[in-house]
C-alpha positions in Angstrom: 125.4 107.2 82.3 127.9 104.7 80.8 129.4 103.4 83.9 127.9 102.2 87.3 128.4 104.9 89.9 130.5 104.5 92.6 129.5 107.5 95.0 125.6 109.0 94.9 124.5 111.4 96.9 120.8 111.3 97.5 118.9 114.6 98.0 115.5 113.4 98.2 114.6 110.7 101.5 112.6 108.1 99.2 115.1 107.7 96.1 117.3 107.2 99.4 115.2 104.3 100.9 114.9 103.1 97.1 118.3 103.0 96.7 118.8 100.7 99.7 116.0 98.5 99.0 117.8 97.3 95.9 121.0 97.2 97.6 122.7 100.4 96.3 122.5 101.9 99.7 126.7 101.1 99.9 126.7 103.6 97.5 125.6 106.6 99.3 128.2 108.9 100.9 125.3 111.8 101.9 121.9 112.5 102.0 119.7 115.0 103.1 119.4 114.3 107.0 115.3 113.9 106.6 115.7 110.1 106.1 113.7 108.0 108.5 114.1 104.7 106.8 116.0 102.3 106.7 117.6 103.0 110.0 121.2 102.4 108.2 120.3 105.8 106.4 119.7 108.2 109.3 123.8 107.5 109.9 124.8 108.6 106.8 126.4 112.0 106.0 124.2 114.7 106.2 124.6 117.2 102.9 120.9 119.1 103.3 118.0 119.2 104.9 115.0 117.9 103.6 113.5 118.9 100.5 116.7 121.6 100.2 119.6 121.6 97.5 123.1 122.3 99.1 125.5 124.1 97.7 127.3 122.9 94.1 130.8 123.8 96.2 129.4 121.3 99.0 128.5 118.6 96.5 131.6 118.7 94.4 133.8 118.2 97.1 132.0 114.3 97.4 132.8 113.9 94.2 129.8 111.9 93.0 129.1 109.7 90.6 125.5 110.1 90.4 122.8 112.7 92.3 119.1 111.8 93.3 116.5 114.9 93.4 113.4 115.2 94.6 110.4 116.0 92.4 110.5 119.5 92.9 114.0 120.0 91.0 112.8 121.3 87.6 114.2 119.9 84.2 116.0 123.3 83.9 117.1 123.3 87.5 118.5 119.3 87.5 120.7 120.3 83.8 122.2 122.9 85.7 123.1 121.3 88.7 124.3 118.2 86.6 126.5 120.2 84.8 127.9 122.2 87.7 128.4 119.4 89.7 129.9 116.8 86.6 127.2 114.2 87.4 123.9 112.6 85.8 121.7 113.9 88.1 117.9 111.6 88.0 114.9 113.3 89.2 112.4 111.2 91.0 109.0 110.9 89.5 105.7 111.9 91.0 104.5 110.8 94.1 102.4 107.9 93.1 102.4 104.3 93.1 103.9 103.9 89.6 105.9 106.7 90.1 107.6 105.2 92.9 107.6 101.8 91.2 109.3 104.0 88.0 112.2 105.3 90.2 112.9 101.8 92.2 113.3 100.3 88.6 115.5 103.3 87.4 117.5 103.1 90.5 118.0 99.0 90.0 119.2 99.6 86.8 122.0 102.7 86.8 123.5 101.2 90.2 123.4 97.2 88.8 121.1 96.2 90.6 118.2 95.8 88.1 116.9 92.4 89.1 116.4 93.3 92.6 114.9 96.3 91.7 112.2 94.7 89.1 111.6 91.6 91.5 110.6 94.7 94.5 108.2 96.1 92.0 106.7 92.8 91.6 106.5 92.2 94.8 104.6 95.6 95.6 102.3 95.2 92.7 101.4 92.2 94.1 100.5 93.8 97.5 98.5 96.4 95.7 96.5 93.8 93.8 95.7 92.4 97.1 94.2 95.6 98.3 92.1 96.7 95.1 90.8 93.3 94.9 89.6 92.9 98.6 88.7 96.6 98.1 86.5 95.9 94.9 83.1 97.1 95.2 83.5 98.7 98.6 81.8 102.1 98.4 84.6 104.4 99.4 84.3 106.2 103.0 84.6 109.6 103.5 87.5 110.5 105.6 88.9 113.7 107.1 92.7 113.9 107.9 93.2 116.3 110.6 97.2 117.9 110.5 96.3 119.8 113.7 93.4 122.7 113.9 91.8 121.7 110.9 94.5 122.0 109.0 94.4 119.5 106.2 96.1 117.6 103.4 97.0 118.4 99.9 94.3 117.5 97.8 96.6 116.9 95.1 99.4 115.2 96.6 100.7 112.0 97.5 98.5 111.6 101.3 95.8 112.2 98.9 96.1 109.9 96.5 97.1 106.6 99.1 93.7 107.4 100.6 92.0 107.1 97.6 93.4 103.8 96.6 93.1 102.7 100.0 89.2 102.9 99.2 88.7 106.4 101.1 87.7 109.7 99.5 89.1 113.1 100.9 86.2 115.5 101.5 88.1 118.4 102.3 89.0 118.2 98.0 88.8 121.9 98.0 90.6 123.1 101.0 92.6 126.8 100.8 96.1 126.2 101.0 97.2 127.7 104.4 93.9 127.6 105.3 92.2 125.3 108.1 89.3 123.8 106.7 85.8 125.0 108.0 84.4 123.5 110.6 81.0 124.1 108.7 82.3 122.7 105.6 83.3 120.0 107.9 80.3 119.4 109.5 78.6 119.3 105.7 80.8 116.6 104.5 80.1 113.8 107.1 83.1 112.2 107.0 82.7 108.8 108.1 86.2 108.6 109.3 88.6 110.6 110.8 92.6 110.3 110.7 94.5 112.8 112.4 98.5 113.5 112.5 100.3 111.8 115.8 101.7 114.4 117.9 99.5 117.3 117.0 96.9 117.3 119.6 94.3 116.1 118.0 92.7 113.3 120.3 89.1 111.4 119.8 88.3 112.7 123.3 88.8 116.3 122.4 86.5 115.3 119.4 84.1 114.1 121.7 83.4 117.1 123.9 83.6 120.0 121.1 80.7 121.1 120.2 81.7 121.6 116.9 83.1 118.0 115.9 81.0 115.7 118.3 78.4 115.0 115.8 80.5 114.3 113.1 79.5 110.6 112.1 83.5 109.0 112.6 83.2 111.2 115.8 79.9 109.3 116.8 81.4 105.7 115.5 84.6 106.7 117.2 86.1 105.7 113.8 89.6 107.8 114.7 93.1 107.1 114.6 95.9 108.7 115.1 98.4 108.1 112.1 102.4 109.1 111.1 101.9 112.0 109.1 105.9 111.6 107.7 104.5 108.3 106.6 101.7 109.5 104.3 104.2 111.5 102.4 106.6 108.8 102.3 107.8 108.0 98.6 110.0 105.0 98.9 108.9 101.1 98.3 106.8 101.3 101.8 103.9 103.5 100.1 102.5 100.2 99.0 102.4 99.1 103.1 101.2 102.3 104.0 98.0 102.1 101.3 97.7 98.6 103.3 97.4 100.1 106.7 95.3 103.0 105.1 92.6 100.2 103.9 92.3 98.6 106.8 92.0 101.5 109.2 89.1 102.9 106.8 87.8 99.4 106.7 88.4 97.5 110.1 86.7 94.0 108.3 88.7 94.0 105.2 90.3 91.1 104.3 93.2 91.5 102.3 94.1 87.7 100.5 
């Protein structure tokens, strides 16, 4: 890209909320309709639902400058659309810390905004620090995270990997995709805490009086909360906050400095 775009069109909600957070969110003229944040965002155009590509007719008609994808545009798939459309288009990284930290720094530095871009990076390795340090030598706790009937996270993906630097590990690591997890593997794995999706059902009182869960250990603690599932998959500059409120939910007496 040799010139600083003037239009973007963002296709993927946390390249969206990085664009903003470095100030290029006067750039966007559509997005997907699945942003939740920041609340200037949920106004904006809507050009596809989450996760979904529109049409090349549909995008050329904004004219853009620049396009943002999601992770699950292939290489082949972004080349295409790029030259369809007449735009760069980027392709956000994976779903991790440095991933995220990797497209807030990209973003800073095709819309001309690379200071305010590096200086949030420093600021949420910062944050992160503060967590792993408070967090060293902390055994990790075992956690469940309950979608609704046992359904349960990607191993693999993004939830996944906030609760483990959040000092939890997952114990449902080999669940069946599509698959609730069994209630006998359940019962197996202990967990020690138990975080389950607002909105689905799942309460600590039902927990309580099932015979199934009501010996679980976080069941016995009553270590349960209910948590913003949208959240754990979020991939803008909060997943650094939401590791934060991870650690302390799975560790009420940490003490971040």
């Amino acid at each position: 890209m040799h010139a600083q775009p003037r239009r973007v069109v963002s296709l993927d909600p946390g390249l969206t909320e990085s664009a903003f957070a470095v100030g290029a969110g006067p750039l966007i003229v559509a997005t997907t309709g699945g942003e939740q944040y920041p609340q200037a965002a949920r106004h904006l155009h809507r050009i596809a639902e989450a996760g979904g590509v529109p049409s090349v007719a549909r995008l050329r008609r904004l004219h853009p400058d620049l396009v943002l994808a999601g992770n699950n545009l292939s290489a082949a798939a972004a080349a295409q659309l790029s030259r369809s459309v007449g735009a760069p288009v980027y392709v956000a990284s994976a779903g991790t810390v440095p991933g995220v930290e990797h497209d807030i720094d990209q973003i800073g530095a095709m819309t001309g905004n690379a200071a305010a871009g590096a200086t949030l990076v420093r600021r949420m390795q910062t944050q992160l620090h503060g967590v792993t340090t408070a967090l060293a030598g902390m055994p990790p706790v075992r956690v469940f995270v309950d979608e609704g009937f046992f359904f349960t996270i990607d191993p693999t993906g993004t939830a996944a990997s906030l609760i483990a630097l959040a000092g939890g590990r997952n114990v449902a690591g080999a669940v069946t995709p599509g698959k609730p997890f069994p209630l006998s593997q359940l019962r197996a794995a202990a967990p020690l805490a138990y975080l389950a999706f607002a909105g689905r059902g799942v309460t600590l009182a039902g927990l309580r009086t099932s015979r199934g869960t009501r010996d679980l250990p976080a069941v016995r603690a009553r270590h349960f909360a209910l948590i913003n599932g949208a959240a754990l998959s979020d991939t803008g500059p909060r997943i650094v906050a939401e590791v934060t409120a991870l650690a302390h939910l799975l560790h009420p007496s940490l003490q971040i400095p």
